[in-house]
C-alpha distance (Angstrom), angle and dihedral (degrees) to the residues before:
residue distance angle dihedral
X1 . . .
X2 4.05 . .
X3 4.11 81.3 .
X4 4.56 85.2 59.4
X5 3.94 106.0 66.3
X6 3.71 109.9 -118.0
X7 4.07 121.2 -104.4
X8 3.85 126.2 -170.6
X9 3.44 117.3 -165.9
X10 3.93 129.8 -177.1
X11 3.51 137.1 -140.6
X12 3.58 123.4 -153.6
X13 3.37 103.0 -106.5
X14 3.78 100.5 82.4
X15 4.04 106.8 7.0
X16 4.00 92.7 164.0
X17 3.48 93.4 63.4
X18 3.84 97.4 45.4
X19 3.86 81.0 55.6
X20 3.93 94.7 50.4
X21 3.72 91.4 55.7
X22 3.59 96.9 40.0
X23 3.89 81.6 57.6
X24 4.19 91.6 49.1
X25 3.96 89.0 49.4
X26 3.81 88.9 32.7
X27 3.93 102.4 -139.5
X28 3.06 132.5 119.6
X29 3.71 131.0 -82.6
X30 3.88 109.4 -105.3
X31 3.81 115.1 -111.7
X32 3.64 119.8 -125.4
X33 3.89 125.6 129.2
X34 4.03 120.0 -129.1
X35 4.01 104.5 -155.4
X36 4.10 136.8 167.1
X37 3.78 130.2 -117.6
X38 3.59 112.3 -129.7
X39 4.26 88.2 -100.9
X40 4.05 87.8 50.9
X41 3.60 98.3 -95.1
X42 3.57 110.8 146.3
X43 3.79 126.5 -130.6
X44 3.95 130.7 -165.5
X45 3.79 122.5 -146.9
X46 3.58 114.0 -171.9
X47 4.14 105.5 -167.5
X48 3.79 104.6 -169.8
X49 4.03 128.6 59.4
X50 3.98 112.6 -95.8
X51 3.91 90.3 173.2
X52 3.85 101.0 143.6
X53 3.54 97.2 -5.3
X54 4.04 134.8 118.3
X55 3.52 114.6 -104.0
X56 3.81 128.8 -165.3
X57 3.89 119.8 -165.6
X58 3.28 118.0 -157.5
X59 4.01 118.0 -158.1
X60 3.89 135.2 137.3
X61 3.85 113.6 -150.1
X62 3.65 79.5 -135.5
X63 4.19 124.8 156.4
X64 3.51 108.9 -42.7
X65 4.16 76.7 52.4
X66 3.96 96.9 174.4
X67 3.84 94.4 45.2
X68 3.83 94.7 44.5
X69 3.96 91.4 43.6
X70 4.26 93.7 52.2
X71 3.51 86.1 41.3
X72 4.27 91.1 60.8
X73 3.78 85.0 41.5
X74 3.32 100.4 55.3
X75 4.14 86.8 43.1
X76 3.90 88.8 58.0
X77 3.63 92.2 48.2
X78 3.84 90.5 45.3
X79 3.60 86.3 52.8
X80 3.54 107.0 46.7
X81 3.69 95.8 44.0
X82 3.92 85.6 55.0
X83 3.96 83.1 61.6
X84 3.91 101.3 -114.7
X85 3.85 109.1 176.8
X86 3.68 85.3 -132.5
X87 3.80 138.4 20.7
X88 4.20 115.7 -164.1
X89 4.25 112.5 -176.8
X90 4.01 93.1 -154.7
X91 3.74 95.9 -165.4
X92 3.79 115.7 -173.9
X93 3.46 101.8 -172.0
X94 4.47 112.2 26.3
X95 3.58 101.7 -148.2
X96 3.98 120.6 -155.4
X97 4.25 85.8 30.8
X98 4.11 79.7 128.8
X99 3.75 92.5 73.3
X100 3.39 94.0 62.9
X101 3.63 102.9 136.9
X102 3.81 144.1 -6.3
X103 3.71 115.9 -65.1
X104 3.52 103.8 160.9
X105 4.26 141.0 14.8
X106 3.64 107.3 -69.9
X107 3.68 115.3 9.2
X108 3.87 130.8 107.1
X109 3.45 141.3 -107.9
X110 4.86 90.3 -115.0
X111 3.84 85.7 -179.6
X112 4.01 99.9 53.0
X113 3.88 79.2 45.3
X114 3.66 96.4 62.4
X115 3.42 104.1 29.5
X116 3.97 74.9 64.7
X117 4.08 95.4 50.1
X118 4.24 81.3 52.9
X119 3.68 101.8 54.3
X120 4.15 89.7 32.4
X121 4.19 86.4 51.1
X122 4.20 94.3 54.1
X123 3.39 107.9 -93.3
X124 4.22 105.0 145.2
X125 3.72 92.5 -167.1
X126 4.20 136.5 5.4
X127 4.22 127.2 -134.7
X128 3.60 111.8 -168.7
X129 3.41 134.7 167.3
X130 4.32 130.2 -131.3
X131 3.85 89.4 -17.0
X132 4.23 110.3 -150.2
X133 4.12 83.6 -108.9
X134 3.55 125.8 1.0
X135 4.06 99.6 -133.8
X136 4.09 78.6 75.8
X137 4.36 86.3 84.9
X138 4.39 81.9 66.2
X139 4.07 88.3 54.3
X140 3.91 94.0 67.9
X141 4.36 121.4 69.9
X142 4.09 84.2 -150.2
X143 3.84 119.7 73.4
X144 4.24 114.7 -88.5
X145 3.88 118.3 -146.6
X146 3.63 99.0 -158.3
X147 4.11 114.0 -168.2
X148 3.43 129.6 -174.6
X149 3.99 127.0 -143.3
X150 3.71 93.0 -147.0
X151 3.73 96.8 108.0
X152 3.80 81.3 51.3
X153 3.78 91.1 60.1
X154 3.89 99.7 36.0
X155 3.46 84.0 51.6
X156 3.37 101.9 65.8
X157 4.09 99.3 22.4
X158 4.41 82.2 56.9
X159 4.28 83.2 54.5
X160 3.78 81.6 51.8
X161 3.68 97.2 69.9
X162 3.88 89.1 -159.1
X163 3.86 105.7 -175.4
X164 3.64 127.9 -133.4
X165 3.63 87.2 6.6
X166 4.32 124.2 -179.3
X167 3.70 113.8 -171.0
X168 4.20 106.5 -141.2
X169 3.76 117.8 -159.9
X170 3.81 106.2 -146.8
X171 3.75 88.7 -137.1
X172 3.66 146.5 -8.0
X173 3.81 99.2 -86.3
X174 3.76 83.0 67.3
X175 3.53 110.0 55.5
X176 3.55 104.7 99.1
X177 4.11 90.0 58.1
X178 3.54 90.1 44.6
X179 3.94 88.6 47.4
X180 4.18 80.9 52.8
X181 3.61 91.2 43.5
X182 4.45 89.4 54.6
X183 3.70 97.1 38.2
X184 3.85 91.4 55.6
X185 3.76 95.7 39.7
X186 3.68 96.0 47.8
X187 4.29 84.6 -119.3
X188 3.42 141.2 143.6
X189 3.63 120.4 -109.2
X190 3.69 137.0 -133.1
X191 4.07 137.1 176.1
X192 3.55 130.2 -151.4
X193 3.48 124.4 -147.2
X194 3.99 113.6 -136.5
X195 3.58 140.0 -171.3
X196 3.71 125.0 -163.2
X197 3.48 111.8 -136.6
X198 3.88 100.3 174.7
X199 3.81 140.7 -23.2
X200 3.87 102.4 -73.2
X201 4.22 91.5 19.9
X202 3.72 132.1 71.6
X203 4.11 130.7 159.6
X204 3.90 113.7 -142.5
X205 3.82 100.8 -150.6
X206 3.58 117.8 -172.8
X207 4.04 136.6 6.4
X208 4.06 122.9 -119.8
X209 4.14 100.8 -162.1
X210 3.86 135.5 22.5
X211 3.91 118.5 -69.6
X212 3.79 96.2 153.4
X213 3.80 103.9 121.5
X214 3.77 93.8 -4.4
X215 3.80 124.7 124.0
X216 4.22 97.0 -125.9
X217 3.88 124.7 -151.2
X218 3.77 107.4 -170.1
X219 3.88 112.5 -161.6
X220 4.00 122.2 -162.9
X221 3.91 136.7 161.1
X222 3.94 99.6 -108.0
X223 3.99 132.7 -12.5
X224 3.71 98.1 -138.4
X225 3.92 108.8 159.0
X226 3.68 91.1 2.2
X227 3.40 96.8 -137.0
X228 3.58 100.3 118.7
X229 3.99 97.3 50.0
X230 3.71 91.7 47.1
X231 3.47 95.4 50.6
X232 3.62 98.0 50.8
X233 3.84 95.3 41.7
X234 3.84 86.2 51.2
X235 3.81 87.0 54.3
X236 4.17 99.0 44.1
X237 3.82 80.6 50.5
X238 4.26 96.6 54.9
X239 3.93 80.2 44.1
X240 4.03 97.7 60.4
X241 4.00 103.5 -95.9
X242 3.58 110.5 156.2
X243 4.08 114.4 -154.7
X244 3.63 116.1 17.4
X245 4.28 120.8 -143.5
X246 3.77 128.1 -178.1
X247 3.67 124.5 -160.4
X248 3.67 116.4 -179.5
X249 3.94 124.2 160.6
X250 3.87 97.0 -143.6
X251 3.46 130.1 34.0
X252 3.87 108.9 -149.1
X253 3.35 90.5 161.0
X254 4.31 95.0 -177.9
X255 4.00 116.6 -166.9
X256 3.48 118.0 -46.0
X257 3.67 92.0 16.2
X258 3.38 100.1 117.7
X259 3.90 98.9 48.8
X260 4.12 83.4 56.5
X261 3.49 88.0 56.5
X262 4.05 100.4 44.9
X263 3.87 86.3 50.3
X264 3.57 94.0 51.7
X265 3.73 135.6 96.7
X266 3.82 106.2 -116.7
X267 2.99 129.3 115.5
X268 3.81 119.8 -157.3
X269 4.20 116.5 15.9
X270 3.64 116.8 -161.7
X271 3.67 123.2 -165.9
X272 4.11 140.2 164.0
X273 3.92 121.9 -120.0
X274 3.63 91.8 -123.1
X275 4.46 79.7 121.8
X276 3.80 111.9 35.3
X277 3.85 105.2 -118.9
X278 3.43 133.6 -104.3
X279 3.60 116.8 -91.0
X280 4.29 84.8 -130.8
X281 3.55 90.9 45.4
X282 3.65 96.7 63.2
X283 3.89 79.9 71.4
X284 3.17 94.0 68.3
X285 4.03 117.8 116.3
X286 3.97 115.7 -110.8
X287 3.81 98.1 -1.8
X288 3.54 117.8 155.3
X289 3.75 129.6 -171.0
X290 3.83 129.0 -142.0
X291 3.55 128.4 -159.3
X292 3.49 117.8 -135.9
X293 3.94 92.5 176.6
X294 4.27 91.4 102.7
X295 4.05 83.6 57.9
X296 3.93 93.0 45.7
X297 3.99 87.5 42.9
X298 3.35 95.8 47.8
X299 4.05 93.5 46.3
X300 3.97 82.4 50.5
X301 3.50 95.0 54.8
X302 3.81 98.4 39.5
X303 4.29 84.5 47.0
X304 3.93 91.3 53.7
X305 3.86 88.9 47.0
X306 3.81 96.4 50.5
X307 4.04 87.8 -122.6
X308 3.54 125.7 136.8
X309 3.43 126.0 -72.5
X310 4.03 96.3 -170.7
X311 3.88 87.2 64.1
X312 3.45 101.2 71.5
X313 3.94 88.1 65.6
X314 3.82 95.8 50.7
């Protein structure tokens, strides 16, 4: 598409980080105007000609989920109808990846569902970043560019220099990032075995690995009700860990999240702005935000130019 000038637009979900990666590719934001009918419909005005052109929407299906989600759908729609040559939903943060499959009598499958409403909308191709489970990238008909922030993290947890450091997976379902997380860092590794007891309540049981006397960084996709972290850091701490570190790509952060957190005992959490934060988490002690708007920029750029996307992970 190098041939179809390149067009980011954003959504209103996460405007900042539309702006950060405008600055990495250093364009200009796209101009369109995202307004309300008197009954709370929403309409989108895009004021500039994308005939023929490569267009990049950026929304997160971030917390309000349904309003941000018909908000990117309409955008696509908007789009194609405006005859773009191309239409890419960049999607930080994939809200509803959860409901990925059928746990119980009776209940559907929310992510097939809108990986539908995205392809049905206009969008010709999806970025995302640390979806919930990767097997989500088979759920769309259009082709998925799935990154991962973990270079991000390692990054800046390898400037750390933490000493005598065990990475713990909070559960079983993230082992092989925690595996990623120790290989790179030169760490030990540890695995916690967790049982959910409810929606908002889990018990993490017994410890896989040595965190007696360690300092601990425990790495996970998203901290939604926080229940799971704070459990698990409560239980390296009875066990002997020293100095407690969080990295988690997204911060959900649902209700009552950030009271878990306060009351718990870590001390540093790292997280990505791929969800603008919570006006009461940015009360939170020794919380540190990481861009992740050079990784989306670059995956923009190297989308528009037809190069690969795999190589920037080699």
């Amino acid at each position: 598409m190098r041939d179809h000038p390149l067009i980011v637009f954003s959504g209103t979900a996460n405007s900042p980080l539309t702006d950060a990666i405008c600055q990495y590719l250093t364009t200009t934001l796209g101009s369109a105007r995202v307004e309300r009918f008197p009954d709370s419909e929403k309409i989108i005005k895009v004021e500039m000609d994308v005939r023929g052109r490569d267009c990049f929407v950026v929304q997160s299906t971030c917390e309000p989920v349904d309003e941000n989600l018909v908000e990117l759908l309409i955008f696509l729609d908007c789009l194609q109808r405006a005859s773009a040559a191309r239409v890419t939903a960049v999607v930080p943060y994939f809200g509803y990846a959860r409901q990925d499959r059928k746990d119980a009598g009776r209940v559907p499958i929310t992510a097939k569902l809108v990986a539908n409403l995205i392809t049905v909308a206009g969008a010709n191709r999806l970025l995302s970043v640390d979806l919930h489970a990767k097997q989500l990238q088979g759920f769309f008909d259009i082709p998925v560019d799935h990154l991962t922030a973990a270079p991000v993290m390692i990054e800046y947890f390898r400037r750390r220099e933490i000493p005598d450091l065990t990475v713990v997976a909070p559960d079983v379902g993230n082992m092989k990032t925690a595996s990623l997380y120790a290989s790179s860092l030169g760490a030990e590794l540890a695995i916690i075995h967790k049982r959910r007891l409810s929606g908002t309540e889990v018990d993490c049981g017994e410890i896989i690995g040595r965190v007696e006397g360690r300092n601990i960084l425990m790495c996970d996709d998203m901290i939604a009700t926080g229940g799971t972290i704070c459990s698990a850091a409560k239980l390296v701490r009875d066990r002997g860990a020293k100095r407690i570190h969080i990295g988690a790509v997204h911060p959900v952060l649902a209700a009552g999240a950030v009271e878990k957190l306060a009351k718990a005992p870590f001390d540093e959490i790292v997280v990505t702005d791929t969800i603008p934060l919570k006006e009461e988490a940015r009360k939170l002690k020794h919380l540190r935000v990481l861009s992740v708007a050079p990784l989306l920029g670059e995956a923009i750029r190297r989308i528009h130019n037809n190069e690969s996307i795999s190589g920037m992970f080699s």
